[in-house]
NUDO-338527 format. One record per atom (N, C-alpha, C): residue number from 0; atom name; x, y, z. Coordinates in steps of 0.05 Angstrom, whole numbers, plus 32768, in hexadecimal, padded with zeros to 4 digits. Atoms other than C-alpha are relative to their C-alpha. Layout:
BEGIN
(NUM,CA,(X,Y,Z)) ...
end
This chain:
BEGIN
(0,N,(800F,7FFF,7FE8)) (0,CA,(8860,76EF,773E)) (0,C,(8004,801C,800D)) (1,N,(7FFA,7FE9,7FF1)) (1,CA,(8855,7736,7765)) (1,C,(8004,7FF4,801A)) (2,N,(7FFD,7FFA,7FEA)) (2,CA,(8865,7745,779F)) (2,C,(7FE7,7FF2,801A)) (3,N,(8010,800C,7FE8)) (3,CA,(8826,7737,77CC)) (3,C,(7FF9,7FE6,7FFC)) (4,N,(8000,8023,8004)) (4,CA,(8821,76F0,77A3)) (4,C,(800E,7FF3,800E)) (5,N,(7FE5,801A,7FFC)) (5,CA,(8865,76DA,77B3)) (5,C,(7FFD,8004,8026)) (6,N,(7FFB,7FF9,7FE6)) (6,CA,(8856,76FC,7801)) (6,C,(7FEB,7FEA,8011)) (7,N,(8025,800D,7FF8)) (7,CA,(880D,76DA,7807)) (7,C,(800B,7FD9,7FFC)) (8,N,(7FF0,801B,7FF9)) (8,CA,(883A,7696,77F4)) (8,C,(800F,7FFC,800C)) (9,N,(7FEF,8004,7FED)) (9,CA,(886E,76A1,7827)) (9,C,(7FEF,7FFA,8016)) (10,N,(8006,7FF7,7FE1)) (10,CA,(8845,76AF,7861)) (10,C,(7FE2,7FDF,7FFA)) (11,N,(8014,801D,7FFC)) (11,CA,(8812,7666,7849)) (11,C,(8007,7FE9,800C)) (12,N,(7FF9,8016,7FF5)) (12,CA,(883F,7632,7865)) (12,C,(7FFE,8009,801F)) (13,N,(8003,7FFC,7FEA)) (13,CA,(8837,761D,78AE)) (13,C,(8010,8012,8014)) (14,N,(7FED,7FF0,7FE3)) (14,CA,(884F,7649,78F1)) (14,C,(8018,8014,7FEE)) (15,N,(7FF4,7FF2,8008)) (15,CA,(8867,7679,78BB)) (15,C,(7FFA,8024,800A)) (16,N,(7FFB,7FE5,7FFF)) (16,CA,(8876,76C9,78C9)) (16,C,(8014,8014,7FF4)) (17,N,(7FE5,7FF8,8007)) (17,CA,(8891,7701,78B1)) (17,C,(8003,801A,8013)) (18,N,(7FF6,7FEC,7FED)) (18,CA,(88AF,773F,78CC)) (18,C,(8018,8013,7FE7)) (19,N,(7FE9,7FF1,8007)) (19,CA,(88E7,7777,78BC)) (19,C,(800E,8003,8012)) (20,N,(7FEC,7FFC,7FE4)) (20,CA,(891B,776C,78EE)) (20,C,(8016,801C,7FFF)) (21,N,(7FE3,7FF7,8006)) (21,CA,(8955,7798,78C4)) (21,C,(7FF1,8022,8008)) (22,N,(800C,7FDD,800D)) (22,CA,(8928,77E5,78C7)) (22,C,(8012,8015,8015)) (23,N,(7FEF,7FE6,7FEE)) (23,CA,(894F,7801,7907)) (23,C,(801E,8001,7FF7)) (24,N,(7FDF,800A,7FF2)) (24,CA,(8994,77DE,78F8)) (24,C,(8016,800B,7FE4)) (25,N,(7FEA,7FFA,801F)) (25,CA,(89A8,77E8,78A6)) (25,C,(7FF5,8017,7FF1)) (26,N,(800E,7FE9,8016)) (26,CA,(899A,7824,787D)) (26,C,(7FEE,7FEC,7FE2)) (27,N,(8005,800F,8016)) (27,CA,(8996,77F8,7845)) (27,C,(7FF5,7FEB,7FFB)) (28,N,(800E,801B,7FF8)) (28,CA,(896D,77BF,7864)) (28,C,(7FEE,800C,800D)) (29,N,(801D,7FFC,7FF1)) (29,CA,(8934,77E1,787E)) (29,C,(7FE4,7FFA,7FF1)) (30,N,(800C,8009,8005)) (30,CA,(890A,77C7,784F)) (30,C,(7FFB,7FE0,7FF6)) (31,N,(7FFF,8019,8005)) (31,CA,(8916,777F,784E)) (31,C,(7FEF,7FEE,800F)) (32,N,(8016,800B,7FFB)) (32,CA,(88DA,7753,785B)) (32,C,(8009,7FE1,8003)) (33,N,(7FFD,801A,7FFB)) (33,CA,(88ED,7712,787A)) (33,C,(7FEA,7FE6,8012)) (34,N,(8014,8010,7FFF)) (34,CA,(88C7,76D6,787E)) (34,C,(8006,7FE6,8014)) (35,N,(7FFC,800E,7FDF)) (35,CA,(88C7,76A7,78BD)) (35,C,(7FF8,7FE2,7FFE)) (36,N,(800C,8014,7FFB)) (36,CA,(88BF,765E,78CF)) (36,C,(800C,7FFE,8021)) (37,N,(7FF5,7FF7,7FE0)) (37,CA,(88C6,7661,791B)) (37,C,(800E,8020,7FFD)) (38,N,(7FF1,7FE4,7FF7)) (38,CA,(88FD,768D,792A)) (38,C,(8021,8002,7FE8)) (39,N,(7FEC,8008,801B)) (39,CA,(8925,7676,78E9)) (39,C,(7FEE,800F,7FE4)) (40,N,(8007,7FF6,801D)) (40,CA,(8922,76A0,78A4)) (40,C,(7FFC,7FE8,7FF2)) (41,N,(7FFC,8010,8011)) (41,CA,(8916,767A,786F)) (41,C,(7FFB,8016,7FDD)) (42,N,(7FFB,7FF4,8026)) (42,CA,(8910,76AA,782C)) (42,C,(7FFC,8023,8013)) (43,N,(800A,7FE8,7FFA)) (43,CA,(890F,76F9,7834)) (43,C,(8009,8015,7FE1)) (44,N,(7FFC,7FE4,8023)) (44,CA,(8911,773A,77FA)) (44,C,(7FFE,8016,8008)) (45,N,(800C,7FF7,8008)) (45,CA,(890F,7776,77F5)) (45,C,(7FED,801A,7FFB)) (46,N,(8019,7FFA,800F)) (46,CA,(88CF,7795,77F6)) (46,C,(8001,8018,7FEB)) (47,N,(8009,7FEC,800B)) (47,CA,(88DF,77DA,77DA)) (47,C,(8009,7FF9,7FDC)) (48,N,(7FF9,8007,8013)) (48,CA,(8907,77B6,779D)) (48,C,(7FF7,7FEB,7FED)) (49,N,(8006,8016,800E)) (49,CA,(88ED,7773,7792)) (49,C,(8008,7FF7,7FE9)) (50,N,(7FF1,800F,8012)) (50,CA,(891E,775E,776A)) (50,C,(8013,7FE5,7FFF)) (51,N,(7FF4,801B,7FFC)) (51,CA,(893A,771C,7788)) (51,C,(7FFA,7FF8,8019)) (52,N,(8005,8007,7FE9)) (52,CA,(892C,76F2,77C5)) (52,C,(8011,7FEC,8009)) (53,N,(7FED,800C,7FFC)) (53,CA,(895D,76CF,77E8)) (53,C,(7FF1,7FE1,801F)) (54,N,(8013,801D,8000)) (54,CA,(8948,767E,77FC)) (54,C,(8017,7FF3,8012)) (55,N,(7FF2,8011,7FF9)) (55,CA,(8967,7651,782C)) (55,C,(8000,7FE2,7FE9)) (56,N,(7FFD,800F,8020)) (56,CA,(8981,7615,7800)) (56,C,(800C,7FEF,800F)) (57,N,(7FEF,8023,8005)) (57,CA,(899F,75C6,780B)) (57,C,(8019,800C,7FF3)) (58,N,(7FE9,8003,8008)) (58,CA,(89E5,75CB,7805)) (58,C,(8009,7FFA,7FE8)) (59,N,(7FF8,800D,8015)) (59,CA,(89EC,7598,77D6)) (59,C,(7FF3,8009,7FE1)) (60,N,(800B,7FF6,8018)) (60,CA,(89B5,75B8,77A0)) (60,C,(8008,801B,7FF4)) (61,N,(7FFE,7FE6,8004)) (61,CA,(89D3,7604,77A2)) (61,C,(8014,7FF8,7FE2)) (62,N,(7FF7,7FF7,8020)) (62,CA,(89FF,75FE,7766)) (62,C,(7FF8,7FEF,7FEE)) (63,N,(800A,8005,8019)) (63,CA,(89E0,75D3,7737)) (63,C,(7FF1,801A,7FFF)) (64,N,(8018,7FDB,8008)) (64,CA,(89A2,7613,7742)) (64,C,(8013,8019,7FFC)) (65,N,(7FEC,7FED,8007)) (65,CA,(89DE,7640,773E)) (65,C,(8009,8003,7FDA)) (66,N,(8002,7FFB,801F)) (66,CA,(89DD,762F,76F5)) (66,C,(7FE8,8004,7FF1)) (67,N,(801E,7FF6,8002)) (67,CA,(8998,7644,76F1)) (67,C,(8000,8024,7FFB)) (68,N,(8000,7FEB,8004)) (68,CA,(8992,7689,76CD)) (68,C,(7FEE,8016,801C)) (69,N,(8015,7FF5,7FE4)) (69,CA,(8979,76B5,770E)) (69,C,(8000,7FF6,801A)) (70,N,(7FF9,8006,7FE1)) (70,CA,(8991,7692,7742)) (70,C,(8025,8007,8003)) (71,N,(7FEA,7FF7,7FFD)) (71,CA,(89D1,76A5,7760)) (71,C,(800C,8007,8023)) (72,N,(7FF9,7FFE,7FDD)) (72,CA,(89FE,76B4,77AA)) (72,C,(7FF1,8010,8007)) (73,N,(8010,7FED,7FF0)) (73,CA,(89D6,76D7,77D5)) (73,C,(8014,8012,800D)) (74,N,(7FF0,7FED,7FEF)) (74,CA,(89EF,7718,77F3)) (74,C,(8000,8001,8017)) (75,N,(8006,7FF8,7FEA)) (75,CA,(8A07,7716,7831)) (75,C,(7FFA,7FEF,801A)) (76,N,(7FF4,801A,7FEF)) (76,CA,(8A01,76D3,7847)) (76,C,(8007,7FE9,7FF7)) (77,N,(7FED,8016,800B)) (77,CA,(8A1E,7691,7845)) (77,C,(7FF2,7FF4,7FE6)) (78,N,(8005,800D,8018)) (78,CA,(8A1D,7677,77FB)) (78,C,(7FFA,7FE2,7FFF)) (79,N,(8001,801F,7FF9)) (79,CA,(8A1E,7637,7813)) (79,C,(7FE5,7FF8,8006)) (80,N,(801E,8001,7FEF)) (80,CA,(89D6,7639,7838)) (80,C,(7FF5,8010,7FEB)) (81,N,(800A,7FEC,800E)) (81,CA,(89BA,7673,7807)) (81,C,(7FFC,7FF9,7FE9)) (82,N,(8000,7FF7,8022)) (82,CA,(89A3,767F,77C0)) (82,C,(7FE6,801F,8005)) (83,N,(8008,7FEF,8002)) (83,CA,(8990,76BF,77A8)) (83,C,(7FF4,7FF9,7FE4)) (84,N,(8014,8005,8018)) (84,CA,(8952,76BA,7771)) (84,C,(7FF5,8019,7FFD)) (85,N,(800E,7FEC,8003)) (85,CA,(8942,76EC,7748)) (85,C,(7FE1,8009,7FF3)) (86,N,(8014,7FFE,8003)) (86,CA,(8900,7704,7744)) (86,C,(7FF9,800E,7FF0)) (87,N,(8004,7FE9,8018)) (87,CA,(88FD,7728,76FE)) (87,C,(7FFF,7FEA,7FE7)) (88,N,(8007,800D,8014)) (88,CA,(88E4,76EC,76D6)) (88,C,(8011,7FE9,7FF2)) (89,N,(7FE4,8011,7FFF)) (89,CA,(8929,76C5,76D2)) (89,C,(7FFC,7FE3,8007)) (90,N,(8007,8010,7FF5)) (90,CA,(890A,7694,76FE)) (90,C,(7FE2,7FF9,7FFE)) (91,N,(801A,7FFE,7FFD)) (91,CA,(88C2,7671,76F6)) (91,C,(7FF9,8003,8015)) (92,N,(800B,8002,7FEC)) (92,CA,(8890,767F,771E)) (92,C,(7FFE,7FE8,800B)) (93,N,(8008,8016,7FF6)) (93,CA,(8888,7636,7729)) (93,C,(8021,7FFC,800F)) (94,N,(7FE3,7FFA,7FF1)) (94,CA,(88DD,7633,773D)) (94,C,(7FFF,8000,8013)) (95,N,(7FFE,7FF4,7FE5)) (95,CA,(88D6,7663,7763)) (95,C,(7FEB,7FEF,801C)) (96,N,(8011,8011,7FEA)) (96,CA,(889E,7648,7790)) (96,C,(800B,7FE6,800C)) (97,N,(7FE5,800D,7FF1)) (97,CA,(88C7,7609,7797)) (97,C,(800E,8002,8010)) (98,N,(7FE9,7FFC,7FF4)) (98,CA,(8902,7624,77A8)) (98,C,(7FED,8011,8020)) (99,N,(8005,7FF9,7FF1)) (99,CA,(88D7,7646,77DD)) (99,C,(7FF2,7FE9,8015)) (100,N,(7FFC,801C,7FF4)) (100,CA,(88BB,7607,77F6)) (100,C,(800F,7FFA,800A)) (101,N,(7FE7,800D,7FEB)) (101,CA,(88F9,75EA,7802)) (101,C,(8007,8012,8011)) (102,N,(7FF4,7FE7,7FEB)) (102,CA,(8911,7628,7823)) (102,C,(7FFB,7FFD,801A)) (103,N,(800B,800A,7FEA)) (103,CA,(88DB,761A,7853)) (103,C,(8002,7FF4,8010)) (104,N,(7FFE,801C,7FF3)) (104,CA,(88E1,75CE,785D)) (104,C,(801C,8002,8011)) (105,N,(7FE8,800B,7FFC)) (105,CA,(8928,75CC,7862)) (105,C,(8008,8016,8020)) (106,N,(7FF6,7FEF,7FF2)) (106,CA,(892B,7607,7897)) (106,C,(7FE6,7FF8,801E)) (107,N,(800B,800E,7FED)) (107,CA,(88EB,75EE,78C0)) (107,C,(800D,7FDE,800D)) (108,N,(7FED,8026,7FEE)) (108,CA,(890E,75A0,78C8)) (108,C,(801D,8009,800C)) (109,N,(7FEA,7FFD,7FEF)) (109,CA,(8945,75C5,78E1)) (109,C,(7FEF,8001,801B)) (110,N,(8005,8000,7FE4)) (110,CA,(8915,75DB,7917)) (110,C,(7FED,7FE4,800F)) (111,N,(800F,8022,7FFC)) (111,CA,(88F2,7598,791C)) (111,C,(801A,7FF4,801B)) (112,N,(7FE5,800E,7FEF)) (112,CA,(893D,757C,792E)) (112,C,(8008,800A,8020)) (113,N,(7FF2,7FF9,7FE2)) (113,CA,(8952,75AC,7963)) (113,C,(7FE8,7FFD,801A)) (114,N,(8009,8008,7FF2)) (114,CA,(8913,75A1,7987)) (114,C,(7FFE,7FDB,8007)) (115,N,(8007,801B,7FEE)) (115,CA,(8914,7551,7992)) (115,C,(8020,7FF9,8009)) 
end
């Protein structure tokens, strides 16, 4: 999947946005393209490398997919919440989309919760 595929499927689920929050703050994060449900990430990459995208994840599923060629800890934040997928063919396109799905669900029903 390129780049504007996998961007044009982030940004299709509902009350989704993205943004670049990191461009004033990290040398090395000024190009990282993160993807929004409210005011919660749910997957971001990237853009100038596009070589892996990092997914919010179910606790309980991260290491069975941890034995999944291309998936792996994410840099940088908690391993526990995170998977890092790499985007160099390791992973199907169909996977991947999944795992981006859930990314979604599981980070929108967080905001479901804190509002009732």
């Amino acid at each position: 999947m390129d780049i504007e595929a996998f961007r044009t499927y982030c940004l299709s689920f509902p009350d989704t946005h993205e943004g670049m929050p990191f461009q004033g703050f990290f040398k090395n994060s000024r190009s990282i393209l993160v993807f929004y449900v409210g005011k919660k990430m749910f997957c971001f990459f990237d853009i100038d490398k596009f070589d892996n995208c990092t997914l919010k994840c179910d606790p309980e599923a991260i290491e069975t997919l941890r034995e999944h060629k291309g998936i792996q800890k994410p840099f940088n934040l908690s391993w526990k919440h995170w998977i890092s997928v790499a985007l160099n063919g390791e992973v199907s396109d169909e996977m991947l989309m999944d795992l981006v799905n859930k990314s979604y669900t599981l980070v929108s029903a967080g905001l479901s919760k804190k509002s009732t």
